[in-house]
PyMOL CGO cylinders between C-alpha atoms (Angstrom):
from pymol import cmd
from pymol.cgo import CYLINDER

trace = [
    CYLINDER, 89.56, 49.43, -47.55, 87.52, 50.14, -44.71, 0.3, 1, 1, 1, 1, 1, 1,
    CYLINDER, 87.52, 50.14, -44.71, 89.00, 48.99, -40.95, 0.3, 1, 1, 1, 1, 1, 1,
    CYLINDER, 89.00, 48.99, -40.95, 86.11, 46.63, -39.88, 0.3, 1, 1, 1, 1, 1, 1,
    CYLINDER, 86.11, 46.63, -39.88, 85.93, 45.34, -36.43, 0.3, 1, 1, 1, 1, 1, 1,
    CYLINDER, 85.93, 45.34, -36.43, 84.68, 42.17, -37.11, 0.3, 1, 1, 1, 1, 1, 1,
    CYLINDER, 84.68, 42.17, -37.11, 86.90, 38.87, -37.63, 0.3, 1, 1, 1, 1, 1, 1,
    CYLINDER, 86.90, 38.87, -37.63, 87.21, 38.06, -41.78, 0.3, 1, 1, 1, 1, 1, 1,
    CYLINDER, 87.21, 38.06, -41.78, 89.55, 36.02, -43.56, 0.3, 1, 1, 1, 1, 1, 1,
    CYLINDER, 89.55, 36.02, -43.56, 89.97, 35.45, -47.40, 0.3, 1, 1, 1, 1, 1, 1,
    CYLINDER, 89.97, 35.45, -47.40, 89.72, 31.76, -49.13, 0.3, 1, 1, 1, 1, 1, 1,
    CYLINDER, 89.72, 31.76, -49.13, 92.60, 30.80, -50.06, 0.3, 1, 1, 1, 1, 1, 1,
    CYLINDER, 92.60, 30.80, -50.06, 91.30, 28.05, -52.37, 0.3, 1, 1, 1, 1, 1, 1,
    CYLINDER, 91.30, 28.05, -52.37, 88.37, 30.24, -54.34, 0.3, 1, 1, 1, 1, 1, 1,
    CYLINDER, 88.37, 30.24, -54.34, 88.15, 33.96, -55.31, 0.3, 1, 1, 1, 1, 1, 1,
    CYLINDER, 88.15, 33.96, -55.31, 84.62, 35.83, -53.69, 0.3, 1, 1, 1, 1, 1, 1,
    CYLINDER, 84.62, 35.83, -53.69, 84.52, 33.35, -50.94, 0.3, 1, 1, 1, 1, 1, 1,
    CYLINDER, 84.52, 33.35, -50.94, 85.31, 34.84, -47.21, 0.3, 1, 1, 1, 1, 1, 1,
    CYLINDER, 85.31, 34.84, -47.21, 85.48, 33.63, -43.91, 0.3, 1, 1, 1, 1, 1, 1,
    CYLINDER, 85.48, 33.63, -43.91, 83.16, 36.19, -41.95, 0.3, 1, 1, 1, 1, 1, 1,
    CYLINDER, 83.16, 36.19, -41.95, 82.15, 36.32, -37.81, 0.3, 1, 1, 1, 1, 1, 1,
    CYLINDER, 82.15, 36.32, -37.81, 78.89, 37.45, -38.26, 0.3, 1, 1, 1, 1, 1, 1,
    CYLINDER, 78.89, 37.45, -38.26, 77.68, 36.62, -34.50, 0.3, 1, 1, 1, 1, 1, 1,
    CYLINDER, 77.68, 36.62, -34.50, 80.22, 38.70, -32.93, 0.3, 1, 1, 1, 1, 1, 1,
    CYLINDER, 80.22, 38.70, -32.93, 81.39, 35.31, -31.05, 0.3, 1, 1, 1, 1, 1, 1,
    CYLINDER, 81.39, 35.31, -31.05, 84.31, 34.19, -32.70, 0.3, 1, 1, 1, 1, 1, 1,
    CYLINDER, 84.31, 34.19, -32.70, 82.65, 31.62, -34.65, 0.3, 1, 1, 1, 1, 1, 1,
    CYLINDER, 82.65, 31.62, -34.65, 83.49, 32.57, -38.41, 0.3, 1, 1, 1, 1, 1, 1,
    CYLINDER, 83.49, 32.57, -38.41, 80.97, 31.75, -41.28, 0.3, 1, 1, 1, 1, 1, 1,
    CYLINDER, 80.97, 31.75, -41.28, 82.32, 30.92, -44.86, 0.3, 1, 1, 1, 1, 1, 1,
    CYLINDER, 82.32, 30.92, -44.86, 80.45, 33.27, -47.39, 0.3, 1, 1, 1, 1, 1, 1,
    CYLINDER, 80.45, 33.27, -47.39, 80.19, 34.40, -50.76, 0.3, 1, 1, 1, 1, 1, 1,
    CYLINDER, 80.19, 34.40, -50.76, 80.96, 38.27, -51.49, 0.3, 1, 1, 1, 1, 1, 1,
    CYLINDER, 80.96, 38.27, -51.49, 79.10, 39.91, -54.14, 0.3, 1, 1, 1, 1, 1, 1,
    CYLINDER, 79.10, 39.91, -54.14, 80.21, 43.52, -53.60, 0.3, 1, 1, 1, 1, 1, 1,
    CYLINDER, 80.21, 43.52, -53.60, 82.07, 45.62, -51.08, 0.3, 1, 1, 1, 1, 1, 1,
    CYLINDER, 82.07, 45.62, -51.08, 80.41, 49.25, -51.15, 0.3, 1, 1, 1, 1, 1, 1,
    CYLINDER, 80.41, 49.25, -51.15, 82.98, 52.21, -50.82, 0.3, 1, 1, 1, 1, 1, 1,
    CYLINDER, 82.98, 52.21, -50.82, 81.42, 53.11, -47.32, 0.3, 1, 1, 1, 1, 1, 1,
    CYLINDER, 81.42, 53.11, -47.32, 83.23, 49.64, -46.13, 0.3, 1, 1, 1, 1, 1, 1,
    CYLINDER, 83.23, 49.64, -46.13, 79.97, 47.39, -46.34, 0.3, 1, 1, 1, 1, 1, 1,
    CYLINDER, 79.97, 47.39, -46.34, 80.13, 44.34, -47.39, 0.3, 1, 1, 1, 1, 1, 1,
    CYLINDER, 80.13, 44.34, -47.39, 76.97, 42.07, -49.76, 0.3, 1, 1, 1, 1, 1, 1,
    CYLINDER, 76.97, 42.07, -49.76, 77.43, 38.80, -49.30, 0.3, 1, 1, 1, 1, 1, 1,
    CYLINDER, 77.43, 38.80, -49.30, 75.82, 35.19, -48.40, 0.3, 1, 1, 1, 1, 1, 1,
    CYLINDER, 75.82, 35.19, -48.40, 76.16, 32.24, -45.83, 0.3, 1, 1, 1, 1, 1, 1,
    CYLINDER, 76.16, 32.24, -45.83, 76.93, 29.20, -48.35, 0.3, 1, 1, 1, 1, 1, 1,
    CYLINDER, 76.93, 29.20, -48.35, 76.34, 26.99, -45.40, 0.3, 1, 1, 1, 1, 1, 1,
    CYLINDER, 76.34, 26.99, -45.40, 72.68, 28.15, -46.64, 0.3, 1, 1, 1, 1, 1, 1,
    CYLINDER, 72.68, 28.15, -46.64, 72.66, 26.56, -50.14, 0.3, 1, 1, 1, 1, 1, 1,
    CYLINDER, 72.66, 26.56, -50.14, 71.78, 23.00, -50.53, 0.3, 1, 1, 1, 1, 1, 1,
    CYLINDER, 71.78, 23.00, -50.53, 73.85, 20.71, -52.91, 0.3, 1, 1, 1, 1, 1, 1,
    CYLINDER, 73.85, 20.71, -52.91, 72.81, 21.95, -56.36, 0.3, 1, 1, 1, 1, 1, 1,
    CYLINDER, 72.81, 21.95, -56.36, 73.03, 25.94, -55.50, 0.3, 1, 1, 1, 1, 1, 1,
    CYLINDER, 73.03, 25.94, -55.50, 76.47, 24.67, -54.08, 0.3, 1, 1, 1, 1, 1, 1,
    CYLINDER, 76.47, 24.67, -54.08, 77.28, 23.73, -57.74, 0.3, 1, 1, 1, 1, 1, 1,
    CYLINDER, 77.28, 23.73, -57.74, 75.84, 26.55, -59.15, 0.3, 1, 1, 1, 1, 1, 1,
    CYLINDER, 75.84, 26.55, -59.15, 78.18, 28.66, -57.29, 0.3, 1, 1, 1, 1, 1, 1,
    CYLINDER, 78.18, 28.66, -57.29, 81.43, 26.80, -57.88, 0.3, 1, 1, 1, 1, 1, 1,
    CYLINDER, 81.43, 26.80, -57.88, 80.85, 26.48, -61.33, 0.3, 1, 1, 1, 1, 1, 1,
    CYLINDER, 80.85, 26.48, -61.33, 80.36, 30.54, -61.47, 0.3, 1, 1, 1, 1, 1, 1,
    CYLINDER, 80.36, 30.54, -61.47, 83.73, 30.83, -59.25, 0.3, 1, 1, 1, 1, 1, 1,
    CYLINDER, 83.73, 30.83, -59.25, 85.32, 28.82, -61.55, 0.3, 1, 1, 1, 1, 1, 1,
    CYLINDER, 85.32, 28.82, -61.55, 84.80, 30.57, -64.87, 0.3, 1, 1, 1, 1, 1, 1,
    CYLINDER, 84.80, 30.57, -64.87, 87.80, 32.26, -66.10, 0.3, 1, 1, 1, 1, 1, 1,
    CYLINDER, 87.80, 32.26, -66.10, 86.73, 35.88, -65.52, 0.3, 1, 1, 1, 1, 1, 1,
    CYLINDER, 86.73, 35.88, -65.52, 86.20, 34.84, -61.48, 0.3, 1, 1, 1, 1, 1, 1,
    CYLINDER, 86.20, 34.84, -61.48, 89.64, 36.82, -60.72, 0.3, 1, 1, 1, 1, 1, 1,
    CYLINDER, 89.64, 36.82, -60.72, 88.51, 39.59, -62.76, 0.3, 1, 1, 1, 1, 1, 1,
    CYLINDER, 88.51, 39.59, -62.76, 84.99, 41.06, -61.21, 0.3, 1, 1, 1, 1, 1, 1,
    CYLINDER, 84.99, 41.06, -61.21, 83.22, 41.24, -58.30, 0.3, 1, 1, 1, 1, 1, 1,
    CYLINDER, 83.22, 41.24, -58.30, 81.01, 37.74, -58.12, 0.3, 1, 1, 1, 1, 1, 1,
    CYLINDER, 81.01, 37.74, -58.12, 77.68, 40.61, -58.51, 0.3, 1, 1, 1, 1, 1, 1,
    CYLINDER, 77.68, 40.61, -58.51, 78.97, 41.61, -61.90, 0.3, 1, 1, 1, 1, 1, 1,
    CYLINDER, 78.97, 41.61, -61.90, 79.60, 37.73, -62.56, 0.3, 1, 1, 1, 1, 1, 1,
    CYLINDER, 79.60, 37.73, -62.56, 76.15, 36.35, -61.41, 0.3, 1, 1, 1, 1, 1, 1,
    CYLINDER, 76.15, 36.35, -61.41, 74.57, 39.23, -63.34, 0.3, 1, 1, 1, 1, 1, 1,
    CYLINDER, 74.57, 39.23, -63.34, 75.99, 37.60, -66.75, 0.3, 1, 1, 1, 1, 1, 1,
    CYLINDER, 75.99, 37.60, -66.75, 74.92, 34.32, -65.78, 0.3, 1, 1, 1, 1, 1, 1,
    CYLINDER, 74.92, 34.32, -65.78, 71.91, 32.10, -67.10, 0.3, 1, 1, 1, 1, 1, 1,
    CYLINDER, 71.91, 32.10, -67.10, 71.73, 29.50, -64.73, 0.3, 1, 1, 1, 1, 1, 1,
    CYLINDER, 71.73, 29.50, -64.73, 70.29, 25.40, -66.10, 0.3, 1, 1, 1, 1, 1, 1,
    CYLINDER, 70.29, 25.40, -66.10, 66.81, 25.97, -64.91, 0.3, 1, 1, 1, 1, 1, 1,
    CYLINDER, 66.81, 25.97, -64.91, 67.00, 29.47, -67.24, 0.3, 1, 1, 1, 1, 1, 1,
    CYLINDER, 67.00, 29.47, -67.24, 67.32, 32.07, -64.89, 0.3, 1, 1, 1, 1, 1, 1,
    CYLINDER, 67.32, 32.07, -64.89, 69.89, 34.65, -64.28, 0.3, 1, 1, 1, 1, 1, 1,
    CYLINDER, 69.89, 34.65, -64.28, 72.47, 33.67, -61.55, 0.3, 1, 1, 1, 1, 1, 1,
    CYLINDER, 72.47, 33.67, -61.55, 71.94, 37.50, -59.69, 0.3, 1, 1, 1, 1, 1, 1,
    CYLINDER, 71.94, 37.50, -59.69, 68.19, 37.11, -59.43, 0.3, 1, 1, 1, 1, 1, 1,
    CYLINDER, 68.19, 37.11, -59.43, 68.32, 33.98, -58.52, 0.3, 1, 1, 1, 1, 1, 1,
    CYLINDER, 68.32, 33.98, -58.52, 71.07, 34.13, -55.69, 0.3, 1, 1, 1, 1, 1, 1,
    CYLINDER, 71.07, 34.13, -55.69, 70.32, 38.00, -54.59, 0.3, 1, 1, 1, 1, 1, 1,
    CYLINDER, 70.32, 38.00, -54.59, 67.11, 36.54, -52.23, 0.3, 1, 1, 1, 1, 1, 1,
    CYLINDER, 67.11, 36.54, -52.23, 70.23, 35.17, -49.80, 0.3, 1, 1, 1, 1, 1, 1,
    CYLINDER, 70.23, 35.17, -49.80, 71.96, 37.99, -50.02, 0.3, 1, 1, 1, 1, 1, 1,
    CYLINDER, 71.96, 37.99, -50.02, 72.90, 40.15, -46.69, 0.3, 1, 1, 1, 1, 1, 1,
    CYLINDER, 72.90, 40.15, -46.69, 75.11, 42.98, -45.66, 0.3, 1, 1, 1, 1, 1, 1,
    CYLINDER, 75.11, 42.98, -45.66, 77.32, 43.60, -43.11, 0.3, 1, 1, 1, 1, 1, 1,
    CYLINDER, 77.32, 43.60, -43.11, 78.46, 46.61, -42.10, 0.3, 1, 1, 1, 1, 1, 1,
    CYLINDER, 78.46, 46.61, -42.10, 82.28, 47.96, -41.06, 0.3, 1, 1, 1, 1, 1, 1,
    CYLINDER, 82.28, 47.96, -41.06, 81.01, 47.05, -37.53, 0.3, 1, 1, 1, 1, 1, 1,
    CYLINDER, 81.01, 47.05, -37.53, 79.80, 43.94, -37.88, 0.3, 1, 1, 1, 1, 1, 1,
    CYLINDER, 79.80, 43.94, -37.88, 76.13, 44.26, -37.71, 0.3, 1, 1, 1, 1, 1, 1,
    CYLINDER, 76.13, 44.26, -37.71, 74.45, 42.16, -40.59, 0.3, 1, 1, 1, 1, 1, 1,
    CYLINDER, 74.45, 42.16, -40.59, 71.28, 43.16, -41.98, 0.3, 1, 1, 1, 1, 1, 1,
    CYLINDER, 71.28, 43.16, -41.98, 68.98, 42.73, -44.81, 0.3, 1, 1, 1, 1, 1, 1,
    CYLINDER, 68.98, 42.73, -44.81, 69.80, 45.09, -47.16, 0.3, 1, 1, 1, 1, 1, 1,
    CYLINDER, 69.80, 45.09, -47.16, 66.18, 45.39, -48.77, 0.3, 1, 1, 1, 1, 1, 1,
    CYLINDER, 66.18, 45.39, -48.77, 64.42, 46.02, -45.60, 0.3, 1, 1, 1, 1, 1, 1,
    CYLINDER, 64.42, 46.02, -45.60, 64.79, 49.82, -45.64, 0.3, 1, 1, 1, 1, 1, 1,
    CYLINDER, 64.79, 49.82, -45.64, 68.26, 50.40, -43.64, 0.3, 1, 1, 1, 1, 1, 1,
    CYLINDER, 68.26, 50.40, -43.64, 71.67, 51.48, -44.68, 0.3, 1, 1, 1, 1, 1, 1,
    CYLINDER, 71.67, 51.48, -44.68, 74.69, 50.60, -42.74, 0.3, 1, 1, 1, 1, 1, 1,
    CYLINDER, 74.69, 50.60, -42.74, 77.23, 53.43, -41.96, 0.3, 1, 1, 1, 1, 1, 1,
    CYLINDER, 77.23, 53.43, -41.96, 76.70, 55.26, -38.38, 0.3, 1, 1, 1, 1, 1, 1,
    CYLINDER, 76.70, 55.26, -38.38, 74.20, 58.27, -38.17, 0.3, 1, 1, 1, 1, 1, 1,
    CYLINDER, 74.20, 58.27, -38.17, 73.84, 60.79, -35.62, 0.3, 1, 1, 1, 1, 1, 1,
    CYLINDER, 73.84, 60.79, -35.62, 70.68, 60.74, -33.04, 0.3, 1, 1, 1, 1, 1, 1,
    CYLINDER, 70.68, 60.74, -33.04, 68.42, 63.60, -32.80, 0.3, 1, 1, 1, 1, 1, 1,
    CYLINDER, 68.42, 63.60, -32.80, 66.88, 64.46, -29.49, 0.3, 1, 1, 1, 1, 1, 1,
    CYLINDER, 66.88, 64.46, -29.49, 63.11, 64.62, -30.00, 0.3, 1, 1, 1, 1, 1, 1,
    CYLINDER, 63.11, 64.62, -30.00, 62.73, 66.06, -26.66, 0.3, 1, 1, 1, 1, 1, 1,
    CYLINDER, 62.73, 66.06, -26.66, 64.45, 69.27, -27.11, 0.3, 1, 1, 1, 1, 1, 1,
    CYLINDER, 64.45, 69.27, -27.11, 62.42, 72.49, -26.85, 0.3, 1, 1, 1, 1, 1, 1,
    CYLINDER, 62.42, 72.49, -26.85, 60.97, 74.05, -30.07, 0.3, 1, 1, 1, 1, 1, 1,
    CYLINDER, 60.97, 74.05, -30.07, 62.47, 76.99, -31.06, 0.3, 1, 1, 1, 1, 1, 1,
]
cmd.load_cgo(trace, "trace")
């Protein structure tokens, strides 16, 4: 497991649902996890986001039996939600990453978490 700097804490009441301080100021946000990536990043969603029927959706997906089992992606992905469509499509617009740093970002808008290097664009050509 990757050492993040951010404060996180695990529910103790549901499986795939995390305490997260996505602000860096000590306020922590309860969250869904859908995957942890090996390079320490972490998918997830705000529930606080969902309104009272998504909120339903989502418990009755943590409940199933296999909820202990597999990451909450793999568990959404075998889902058919009541209004007929699959659980991962359906959920995977909230979805947001945050990296071993703490910086959250969208993970479809062309970025990758992890640090790079810089290069200098004003150095000399050889």
């Amino acid at each position: 497991m990757a050492q993040v700097s951010y404060k996180n804490q695990k529910s103790r009441e549901y499986p795939h649902i995390e305490w997260f301080e996505l602000n860096s100021d000590g306020i922590l946000h309860e969250c869904a996890v859908m995957r942890r990536t090996p390079d320490g990043n972490v998918l997830f969603f705000k529930t606080n986001d969902l309104d009272d029927i998504d909120k339903r959706r989502l418990a009755g997906i943590l409940s199933d039996r296999n909820a202990n089992n597999f990451e909450l992606w793999d568990l959404m992905a075998q889902k058919t939600l009541g209004n007929g469509m699959n659980a991962l499509a359906y959920f995977n617009q909230l979805v947001r990453m945050v990296t071993p740093n703490g910086k959250v970002i969208d993970p479809r808008a062309g970025q990758m978490g992890g640090q790079v290097g810089t290069i200098n664009t004003n150095a000399p050509a050889a």
